[in-house]
C-alpha positions in Angstrom: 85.6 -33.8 92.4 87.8 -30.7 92.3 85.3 -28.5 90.6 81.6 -28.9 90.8 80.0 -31.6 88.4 78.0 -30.7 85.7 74.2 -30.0 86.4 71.2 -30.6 84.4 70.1 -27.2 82.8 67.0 -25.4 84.3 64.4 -25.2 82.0 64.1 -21.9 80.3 61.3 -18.9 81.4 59.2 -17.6 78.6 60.0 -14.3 80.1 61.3 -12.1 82.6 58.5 -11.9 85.1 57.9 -15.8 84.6 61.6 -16.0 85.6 61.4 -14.1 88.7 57.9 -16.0 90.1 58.6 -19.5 89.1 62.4 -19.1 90.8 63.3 -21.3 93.7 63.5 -20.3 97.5 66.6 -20.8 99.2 66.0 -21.0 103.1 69.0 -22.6 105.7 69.0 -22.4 108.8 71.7 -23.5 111.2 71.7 -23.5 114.9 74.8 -24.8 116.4 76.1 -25.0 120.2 79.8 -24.5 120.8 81.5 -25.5 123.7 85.6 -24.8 124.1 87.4 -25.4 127.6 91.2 -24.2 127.6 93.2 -24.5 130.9 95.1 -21.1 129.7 91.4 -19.8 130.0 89.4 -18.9 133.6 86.1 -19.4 131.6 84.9 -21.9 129.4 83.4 -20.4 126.2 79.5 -21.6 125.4 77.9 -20.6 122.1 75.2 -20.8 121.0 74.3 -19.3 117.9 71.7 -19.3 114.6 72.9 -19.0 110.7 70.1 -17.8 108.8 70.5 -18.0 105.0 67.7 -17.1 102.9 67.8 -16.0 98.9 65.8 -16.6 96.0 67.1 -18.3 92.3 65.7 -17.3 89.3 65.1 -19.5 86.0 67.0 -18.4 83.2 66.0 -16.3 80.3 67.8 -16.2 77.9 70.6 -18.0 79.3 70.7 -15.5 82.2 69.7 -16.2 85.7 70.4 -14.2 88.9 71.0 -15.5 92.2 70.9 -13.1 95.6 71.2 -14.9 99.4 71.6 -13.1 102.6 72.9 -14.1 105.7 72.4 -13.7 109.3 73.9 -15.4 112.2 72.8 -14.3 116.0 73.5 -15.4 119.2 70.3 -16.9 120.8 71.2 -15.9 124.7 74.4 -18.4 125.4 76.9 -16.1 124.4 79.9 -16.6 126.8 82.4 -16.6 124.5 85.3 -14.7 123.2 84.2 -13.9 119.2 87.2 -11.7 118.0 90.6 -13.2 117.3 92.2 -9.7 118.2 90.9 -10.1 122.0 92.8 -13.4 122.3 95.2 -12.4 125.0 92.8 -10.0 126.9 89.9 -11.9 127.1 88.7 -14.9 129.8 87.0 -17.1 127.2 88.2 -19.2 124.8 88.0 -17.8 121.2 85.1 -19.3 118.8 85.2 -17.1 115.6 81.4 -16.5 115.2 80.5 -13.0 115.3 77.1 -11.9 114.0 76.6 -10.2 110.6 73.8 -9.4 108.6 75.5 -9.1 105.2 75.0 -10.1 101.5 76.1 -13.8 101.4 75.7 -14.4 97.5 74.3 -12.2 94.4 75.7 -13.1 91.3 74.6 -13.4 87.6 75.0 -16.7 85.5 74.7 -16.4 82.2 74.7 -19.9 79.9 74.4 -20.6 76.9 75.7 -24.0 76.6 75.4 -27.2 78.8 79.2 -27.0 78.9 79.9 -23.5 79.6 78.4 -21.2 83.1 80.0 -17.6 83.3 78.9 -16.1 86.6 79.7 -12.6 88.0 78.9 -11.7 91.3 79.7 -12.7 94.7 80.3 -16.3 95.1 80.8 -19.8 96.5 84.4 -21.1 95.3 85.1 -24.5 96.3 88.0 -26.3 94.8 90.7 -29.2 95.2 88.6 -30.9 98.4 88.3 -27.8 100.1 92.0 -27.8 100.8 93.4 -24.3 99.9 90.3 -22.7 98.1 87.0 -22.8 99.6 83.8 -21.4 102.0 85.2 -22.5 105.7 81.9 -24.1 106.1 82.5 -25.6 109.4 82.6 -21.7 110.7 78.8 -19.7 110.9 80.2 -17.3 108.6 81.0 -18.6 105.0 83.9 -17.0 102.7 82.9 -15.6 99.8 84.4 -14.0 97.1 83.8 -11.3 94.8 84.4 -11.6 90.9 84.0 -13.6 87.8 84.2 -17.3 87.3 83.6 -19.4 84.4 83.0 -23.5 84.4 84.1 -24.9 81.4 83.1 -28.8 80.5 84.3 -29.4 76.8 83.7 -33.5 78.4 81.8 -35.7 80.4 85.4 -36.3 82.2 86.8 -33.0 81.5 86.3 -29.8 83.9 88.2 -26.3 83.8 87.1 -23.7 86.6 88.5 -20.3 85.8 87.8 -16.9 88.2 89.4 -13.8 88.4 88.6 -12.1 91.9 88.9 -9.3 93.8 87.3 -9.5 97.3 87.2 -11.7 99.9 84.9 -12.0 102.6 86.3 -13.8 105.4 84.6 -16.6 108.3 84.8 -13.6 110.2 82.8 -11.3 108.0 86.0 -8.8 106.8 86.4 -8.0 103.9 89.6 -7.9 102.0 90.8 -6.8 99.0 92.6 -9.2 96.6 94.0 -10.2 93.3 92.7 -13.5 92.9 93.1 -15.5 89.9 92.5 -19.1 89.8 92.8 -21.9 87.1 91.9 -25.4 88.1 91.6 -28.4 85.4 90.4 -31.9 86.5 90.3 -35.4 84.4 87.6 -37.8 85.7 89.9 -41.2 84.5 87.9 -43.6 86.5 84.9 -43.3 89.1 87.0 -43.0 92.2 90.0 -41.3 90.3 90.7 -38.2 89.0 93.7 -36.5 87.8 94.5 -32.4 88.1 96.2 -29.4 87.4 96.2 -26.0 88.7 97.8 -22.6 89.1 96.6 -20.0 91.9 97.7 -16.6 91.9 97.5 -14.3 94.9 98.4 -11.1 95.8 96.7 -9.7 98.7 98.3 -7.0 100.8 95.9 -7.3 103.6 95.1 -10.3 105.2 93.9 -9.1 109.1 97.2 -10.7 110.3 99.0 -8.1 107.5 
């Protein structure tokens, strides 16, 4: 699907503190080995390196919930590689684009009312159409993220409208950007294996890293 299906609502804490202590841990770790051999390069590039992402998710009250992740990816000792994109001519390694950062992966509030309506604002995950043009880069160590507001709206079982308005970006190589995001995305479920959709994406970004 183009935009995330709908979920099953949490049940609701009788109160704040309840919230907090009966929330759910969010613990990920990747470790992932790298290896890249150019024959522009004299070396080959080995990487080895760990993603930690660990948060915590608390129940609603009263329709709102909070969400805060952070992330930290290291290299564990195999770290012959070329990590900045900038260092591509000078360097003797091949580039892989995994540099570590210890940063704030995800903090945003929902706030729901509804079982068709999410409003979160925060820094989030946007993933839409496949992947293809608006999404984490989850193959890299370092998600993107975004800063902003997003609402999920699901009037139907078959019927999903993601809107955002954003205004940061946090790149797979941890920089952050400033942008004018602002996305509208609208997908019809038809049939099991077919779905039919219709967006508009508006950008205007003046930097970019390569800008």
């Amino acid at each position: 699907p183009a935009v995330e299906p709908k979920s099953d609502p949490v049940p609701a804490a009788g109160g704040l503190i309840e919230a907090v202590h009966s929330g759910s841990l969010l613990l990920n770790l990747r470790p992932r080995y790298e290896y890249v051999e150019q024959d522009s390069r004299a070396e080959q590039a080995n990487a080895l390196t760990m993603r930690s992402l660990i948060g915590w998710e608390t129940r609603p009250y009263r329709g709102i919930s909070l969400l805060l992740q952070g992330i930290n990816v290291s290299r564990l000792g195999v770290d012959d590689f070329n990590d900045n994109p900038a260092k591509i001519a000078s360097s003797a390694f091949p580039l892989v684009p995994d540099p570590d950062i210890s940063d704030i992966n995800q903090l945003y509030v929902d706030y729901r009312t509804l079982p068709e309506m999410r409003l979160r604002l925060g820094r989030q995950v946007i993933k839409l159409a496949n992947n293809r043009m608006v999404a984490n880069g989850e193959f890299r160590q370092i998600m993107q993220v975004f800063d902003g507001a997003s609402a999920l709206v699901q009037p139907a079982d078959k019927l999903a409208i993601h809107l955002s308005h954003l205004s940061r970006v946090r790149n797979a190589l941890g920089r952050h950007r400033p942008t004018k995001l602002t996305l509208l995305h609208a997908e019809y479920r038809y049939a099991t294996q077919s779905s039919a959709s219709a967006y508009s994406y508006f950008q205007d970004q003046p930097e970019t890293g390569s800008a």
